[in-house]
C-alpha positions, 0 to 999 in steps of 0.5 A, a space after each residue: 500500500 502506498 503511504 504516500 496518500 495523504 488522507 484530510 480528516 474533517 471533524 465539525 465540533 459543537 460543544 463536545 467538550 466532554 467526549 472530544 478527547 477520547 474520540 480524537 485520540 482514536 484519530 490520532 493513534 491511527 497505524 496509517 500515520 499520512 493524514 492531516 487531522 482537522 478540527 472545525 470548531 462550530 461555535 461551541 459555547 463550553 471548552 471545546 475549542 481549548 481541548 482542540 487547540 491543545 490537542 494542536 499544539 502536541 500533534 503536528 498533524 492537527 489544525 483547528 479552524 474556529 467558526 460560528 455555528 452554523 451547522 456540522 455541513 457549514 464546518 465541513 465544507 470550511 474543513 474542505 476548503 483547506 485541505 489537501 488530502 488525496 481523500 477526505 474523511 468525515 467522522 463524528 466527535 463523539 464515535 470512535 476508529 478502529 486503529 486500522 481504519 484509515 489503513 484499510 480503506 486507503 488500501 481498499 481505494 487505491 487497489 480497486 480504483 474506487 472513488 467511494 469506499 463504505 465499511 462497516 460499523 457497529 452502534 453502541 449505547 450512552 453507556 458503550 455497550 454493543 447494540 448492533 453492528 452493520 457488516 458488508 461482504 466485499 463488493 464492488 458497484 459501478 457508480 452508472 449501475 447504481 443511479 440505474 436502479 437506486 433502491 438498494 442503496 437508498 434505505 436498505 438495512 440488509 443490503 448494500 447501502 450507500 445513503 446515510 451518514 458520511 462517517 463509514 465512507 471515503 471520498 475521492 478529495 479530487 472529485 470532491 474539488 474537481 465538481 464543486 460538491 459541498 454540503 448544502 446549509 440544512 441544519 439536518 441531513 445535510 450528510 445525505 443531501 452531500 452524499 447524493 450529490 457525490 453519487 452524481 459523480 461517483 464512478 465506482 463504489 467499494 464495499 469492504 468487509 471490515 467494522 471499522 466505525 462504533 457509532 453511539 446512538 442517542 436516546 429520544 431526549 438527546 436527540 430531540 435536542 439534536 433537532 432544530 426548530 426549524 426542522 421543517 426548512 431541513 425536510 424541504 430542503 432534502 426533498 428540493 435536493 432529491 428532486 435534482 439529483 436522485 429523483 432525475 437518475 432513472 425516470 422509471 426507477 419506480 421504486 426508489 422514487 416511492 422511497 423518496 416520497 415515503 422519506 419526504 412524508 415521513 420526515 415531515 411527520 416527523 418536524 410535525 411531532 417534534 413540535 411536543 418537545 418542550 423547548 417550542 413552549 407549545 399549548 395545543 391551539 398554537 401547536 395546531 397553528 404552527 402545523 398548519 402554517 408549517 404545512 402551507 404550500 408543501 407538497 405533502 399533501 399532494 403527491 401520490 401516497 407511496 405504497 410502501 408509507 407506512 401505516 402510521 404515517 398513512 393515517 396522520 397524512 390522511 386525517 391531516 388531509 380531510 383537516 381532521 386535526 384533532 384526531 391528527 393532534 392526539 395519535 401523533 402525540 400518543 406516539 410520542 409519550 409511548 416512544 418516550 415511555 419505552 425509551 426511558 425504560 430501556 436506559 
């Protein structure tokens, strides 16, 4: 393997204060040593940039690059601006490397002539204990083939999937800067938004059989406070993005477009139900009016109800529909005091 290539390491950083360290160190420790490691601080209000700026001044390969928040895709997209690296990898603050990750998926790039490595990873609670793991078997997908027929690569858990979050993935840093591909400025799945774009183009994808990744899964409270109250802007957002790259590929993929409707549904629903978490100060007529407003001009009542939507979001978009908000109102809050419930028995 060649140990020339050098490797850009692009972590965004928002008051990570009390996990960065240890997340670093397994960046740091990597047995692939040509990588430049950087930090972009996203307007963090707790001591996160100091660590940072410590863990620059005793590592020579670490910059740190100081931002207002503007989101994890902005700080990326500050990240990609100053690298140089042959290939660009974009883990989370909080998770964790194997030591052989970037060794791997170097080597996996450079002898298949891929332009996307995916590995595999497991995801770990708050408390670090094995919850699952997602392992590949060695395969290699041409980038045409896959926009073709999109749908084993849009949502699959079982099979080979290329959507999702940046950070089991390596990216060509030369097509990156070649075709001008950045992260668009959603608050939320951004991550997506970035890899379909990439998937334009994309000329060949590697999947390795290596767990290279430990994820930490946030609980439901956690992630509540993840999402912004402008969540509904993220949704829009996505589905306006889908629209100019995914939805155009294959006209008559059928099937990967009702996974895209189902998607736009589902998040929608989603924004609407987070309007219970207690941070919008919500009471139940100014709830219903946020949703209501929320809702004019979008397109989720209008397009075709997917086959595929689930029968939960079926029901509320059909009640939401008829203006049978009331009942609406109830089962989506039911849903979110029961998931809640069982989240608070399982920590």
């Amino acid at each position: 393997m060649d140990t020339d290539i050098l490797v850009s390491i692009i972590v965004p950083i928002y008051n990570m204060g009390d996990k960065i360290e240890k997340s670093i160190e397994t960046i740091i420790h990597q047995d692939y040593q040509n990588t430049e490691i950087i930090l972009i601080d996203d307007g963090s209000t707790d001591d996160t940039l100091e660590k940072c700026n410590r863990i620059c001044q005793e590592n020579k390969n670490v910059a740190v690059i100081h931002t207002e928040n503007c989101g994890a895709g902005s700080a990326r997209n500050k990240g990609i601006d100053v690298s140089k690296g042959r290939y660009l990898y974009f883990p989370d603050a909080d998770d964790m490397l194997e030591k052989n990750a970037i060794s791997s998926v170097v080597k996996a790039a450079a002898e298949s002539g891929a332009d996307l490595v995916v590995f595999g990873y497991k995801c770990i609670d708050q408390n670090g204990r094995f919850v699952k793991e997602k392992r590949y078997k060695d395969r290699i997908v041409y980038g045409k083939e896959a926009r073709s027929d999109y749908s084993d690569y849009y949502l699959s858990e079982e099979g080979y999937r290329i959507q999702g979050a940046p950070w089991n993935k390596l990216f060509d840093g030369k097509k990156i800067r070649d075709n001008h591909i950045s992260f668009p400025p959603l608050r939320r799945h951004q991550d997506e938004a970035f890899i379909a774009r990439y998937m334009c183009y994309s000329e060949k994808v590697i999947f390795i059989d290596d767990v290279l990744y430990s994820y930490k899964l946030n609980m439901q409270r956690n992630e509540w406070e993840k999402y912004p109250t402008d969540y509904f802007n993220a949704v829009n957002g996505l589905f306006d993005e889908r629209k100019k790259n995914i939805l155009i590929w294959n006209k008559d993929d059928y099937c990967t477009h009702e996974m895209v409707y189902s998607e736009y549904i589902y998040f929608t629903i989603k924004a609407l139900e987070l309007s219970f978490c207690p941070k919008f100060k919500f009471n139940y007529k100014s709830r219903i009016k946020w949703m209501q407003k929320q809702l004019e001009g979008a397109e989720f009542k209008t397009i075709t109800c997917p086959n595929s939507l689930h029968k939960y979001q079926r029901i509320v978009r059909w009640l939401i529909i008829h203006n049978i908000w009331r009942l609406a109102y109830g089962i989506m809050g039911l849903k979110v005091i029961i998931q809640g419930f069982i989240v608070s028995r399982n920590v």
